[in-house]
N, C-alpha and C positions, 0 to 999 in steps of 0.2 A: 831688254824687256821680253820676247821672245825664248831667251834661251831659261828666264825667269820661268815664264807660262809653261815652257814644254818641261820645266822638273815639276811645277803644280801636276800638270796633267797625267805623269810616271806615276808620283805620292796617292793621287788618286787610284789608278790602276791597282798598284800593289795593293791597296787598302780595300779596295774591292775585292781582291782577288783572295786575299787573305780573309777578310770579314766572310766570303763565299764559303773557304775551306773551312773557316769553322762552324758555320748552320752548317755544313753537308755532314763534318763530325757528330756534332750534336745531335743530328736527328737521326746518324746512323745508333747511338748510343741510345737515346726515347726508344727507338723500334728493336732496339735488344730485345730475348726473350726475358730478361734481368727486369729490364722496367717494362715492360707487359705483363709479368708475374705480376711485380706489384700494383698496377693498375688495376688486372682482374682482382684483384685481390682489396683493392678496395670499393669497387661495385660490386663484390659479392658480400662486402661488410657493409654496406650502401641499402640495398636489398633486405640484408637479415635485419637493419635497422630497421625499412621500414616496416617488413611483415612482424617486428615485436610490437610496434604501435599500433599497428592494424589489430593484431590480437588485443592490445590492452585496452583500445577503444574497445571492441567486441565484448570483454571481460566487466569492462566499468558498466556498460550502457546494458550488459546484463543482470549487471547486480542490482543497476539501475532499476529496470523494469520492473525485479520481481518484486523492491521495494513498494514503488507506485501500486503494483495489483495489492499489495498487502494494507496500503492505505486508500485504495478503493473500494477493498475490503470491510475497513475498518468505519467508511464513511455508508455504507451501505448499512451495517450494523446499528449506527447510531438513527437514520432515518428508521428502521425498523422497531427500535425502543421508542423513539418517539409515538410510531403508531403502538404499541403495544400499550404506553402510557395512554393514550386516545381513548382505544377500544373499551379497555378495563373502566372507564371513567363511562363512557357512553353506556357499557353493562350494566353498570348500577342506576344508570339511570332510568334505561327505557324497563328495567327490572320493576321500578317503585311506578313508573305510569302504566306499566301493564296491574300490576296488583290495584293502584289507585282507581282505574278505569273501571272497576267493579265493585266499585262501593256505590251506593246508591244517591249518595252527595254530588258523584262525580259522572253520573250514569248521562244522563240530563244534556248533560253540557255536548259541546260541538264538538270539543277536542279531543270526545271519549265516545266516538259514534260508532259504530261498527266496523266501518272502513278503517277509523282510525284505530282503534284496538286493532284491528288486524295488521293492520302497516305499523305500528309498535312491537308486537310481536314477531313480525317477520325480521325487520332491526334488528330485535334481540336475538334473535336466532342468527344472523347471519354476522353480527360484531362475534358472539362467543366462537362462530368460527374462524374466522379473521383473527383473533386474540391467539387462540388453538393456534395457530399457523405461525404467526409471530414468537409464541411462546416458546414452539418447541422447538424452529428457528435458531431464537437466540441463543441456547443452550445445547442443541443439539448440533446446529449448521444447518442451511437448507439446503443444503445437495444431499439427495435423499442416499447416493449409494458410498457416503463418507461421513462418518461421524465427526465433526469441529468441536476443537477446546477452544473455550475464549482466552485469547489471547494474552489479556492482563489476569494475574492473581489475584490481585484484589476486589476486581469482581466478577470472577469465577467462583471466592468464597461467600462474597455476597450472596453467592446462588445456591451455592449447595451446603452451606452450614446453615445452623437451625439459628438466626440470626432475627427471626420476623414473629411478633404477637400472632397467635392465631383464636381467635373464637369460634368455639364450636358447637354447635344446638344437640339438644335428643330429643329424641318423639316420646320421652317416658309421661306419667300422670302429670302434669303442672307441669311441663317444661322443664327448664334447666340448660346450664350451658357451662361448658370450663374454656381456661384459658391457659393454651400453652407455646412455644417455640418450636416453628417449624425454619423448612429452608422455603425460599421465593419458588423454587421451581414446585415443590410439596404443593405451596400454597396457590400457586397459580392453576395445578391441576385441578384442585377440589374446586377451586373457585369458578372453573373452565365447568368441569362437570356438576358443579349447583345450578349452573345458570338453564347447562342444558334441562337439568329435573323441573327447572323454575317452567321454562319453555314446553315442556313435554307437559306438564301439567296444565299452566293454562291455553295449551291447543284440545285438553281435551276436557275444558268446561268450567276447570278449578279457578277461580276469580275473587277478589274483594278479600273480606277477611280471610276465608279459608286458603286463600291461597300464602298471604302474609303469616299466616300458621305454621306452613311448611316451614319446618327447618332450612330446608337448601334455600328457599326466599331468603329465610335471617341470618343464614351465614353471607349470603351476596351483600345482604344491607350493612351487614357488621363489617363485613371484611372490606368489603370494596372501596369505602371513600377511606380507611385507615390503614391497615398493612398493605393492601396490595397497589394502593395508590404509592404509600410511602419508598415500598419496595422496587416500584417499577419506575419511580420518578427517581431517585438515590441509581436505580442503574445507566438512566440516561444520562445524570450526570457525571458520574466513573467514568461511561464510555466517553462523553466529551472531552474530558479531561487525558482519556489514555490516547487518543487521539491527536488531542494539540501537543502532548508529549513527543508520538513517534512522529510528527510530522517535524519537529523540533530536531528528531535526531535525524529523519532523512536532509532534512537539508546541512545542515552537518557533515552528512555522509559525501554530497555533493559535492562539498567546496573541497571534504578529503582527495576525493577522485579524482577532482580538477587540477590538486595541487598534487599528487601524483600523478596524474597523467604529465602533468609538467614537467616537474624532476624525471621524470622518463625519458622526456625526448630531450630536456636538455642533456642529460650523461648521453643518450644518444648519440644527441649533434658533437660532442665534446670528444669520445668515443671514436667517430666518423672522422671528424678533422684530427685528431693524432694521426689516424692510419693513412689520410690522407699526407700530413707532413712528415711522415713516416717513409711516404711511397717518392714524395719529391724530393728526400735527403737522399736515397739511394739513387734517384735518378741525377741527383746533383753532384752526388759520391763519382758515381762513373762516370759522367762527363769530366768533372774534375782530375779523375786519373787519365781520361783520354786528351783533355788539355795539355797534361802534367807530357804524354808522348808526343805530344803536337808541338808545344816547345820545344820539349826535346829536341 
């Protein structure tokens, strides 16, 4: 039993002594400049991995951005058409109670007392500025030191082709008026500038029929509740519409980015673990030949 235990305890030794010699190989073979190349070499493929993702976050999340300002943009727009639709509605309105307010039927009454006539005309004066500002706005941009296209074609031509009824008064003997096709921006102008004549007149006395006389009164009454209503309501809804469109195609855009950003880092990671099993064949390679001398 004894002479048993003491060849155990030998088989042990050598097998230690042996298993020892080859980690001390091995690691002499890892700490080569051979597999240290390839190690640097694959945290510097490690690194380049991550600063392309780092760029391509940077890249998406700016393409990103500029989308969102474009449909901040585009939502800004449309709350401005909708006051534009307001104003031009409110024009016509407080237009026919300033003229009404001076008829002698309507003189009488509370709602046409002095205070009020004058608080209806202030209104009007202060909607056709409000309208003026929306208007030129919409067509023009309102950042004063950059002229803006609208964005969609279809109603960009809405605005500048002669697409809209226009009626138009003369001061000749017996009146008269023709009817022709202007564009909305044309028509929004004249319409901008009858109101102001309407206003300038009756702050300085013209009221009741005479004022209903003036042509620039009968183009506000004609045009207002018909083309420029028509016009200016047709463009609110274009822009709703070109709106739920690009937000349609931004989020599209999103899932594009997301699903490329993916396939990025996956070829990436795919990319990484070659160079990595790339780096442990060589390091496997040489140990392998320093075994192949170790048996030896």
């Amino acid at each position: 039993m004894s002479e048993a235990g003491e060849d155990d305890d030998n088989a042990d030794i050598t097998c230690d002594w042996r298993r020892a010699k080859r980690l001390r190989r091995i690691k002499q073979q890892l700490d080569s400049p051979l597999a240290r190349m390839a190690l640097n070499r694959f945290w510097r493929g490690m690194w380049l991995a991550a600063g392309v993702l780092l760029a391509a976050h940077i890249i998406c999340f700016s393409i990103l951005a500029v989308i969102v300002k474009s449909r901040q943009t585009d939502v800004f727009g449309v709350q401005q058409m909708a006051y534009a639709v307001d104003k031009s509605q409110m024009i016509m309105l407080r237009n026919n109670m300033v003229s009404k307010c001076g008829m002698p039927d309507f003189e009488s009454m509370d709602v046409c007392s002095v205070k009020q006539q004058k608080i209806y005309l202030d209104k009007l004066l202060a909607n056709v500025e409000n309208l003026n500002y929306y208007h030129n706005g919409l067509f023009l941009g309102f950042n004063l030191k950059k002229v803006h296209k609208m964005a969609d074609k279809r109603l960009l031509d809405w605005w500048r082709l002669p697409k809209h009824t226009e009626t138009f008064f003369f001061d000749s003997v017996g009146g008269g008026n023709i009817t022709t096709n202007t564009s909305l921006w044309d028509l929004g102008n004249k319409y901008i500038y009858a109101t102001r004549e309407v206003g300038y007149a009756a702050a300085h006395g013209t009221k009741g029929a005479a004022l209903e006389a003036l042509r620039d009164w009968q183009y506000v009454a004609e045009n207002g509740m018909g083309s420029v209503f028509h016009g200016y309501a047709q463009s609110l809804d274009m822009y709703v519409r070109f709106c739920w469109t690009e937000l349609g195609k931004m989020g599209s855009l999103m899932i594009g980015l997301l699903v490329a950003e993916s396939l990025d880092m996956y070829v990436r990671f795919c990319w990484a673990e070659l160079g990595k099993m790339g780096s442990l064949m060589i390091g496997l390679l040489v140990a392998e030949v320093g075994g192949l001398g170790f048996w030896g």
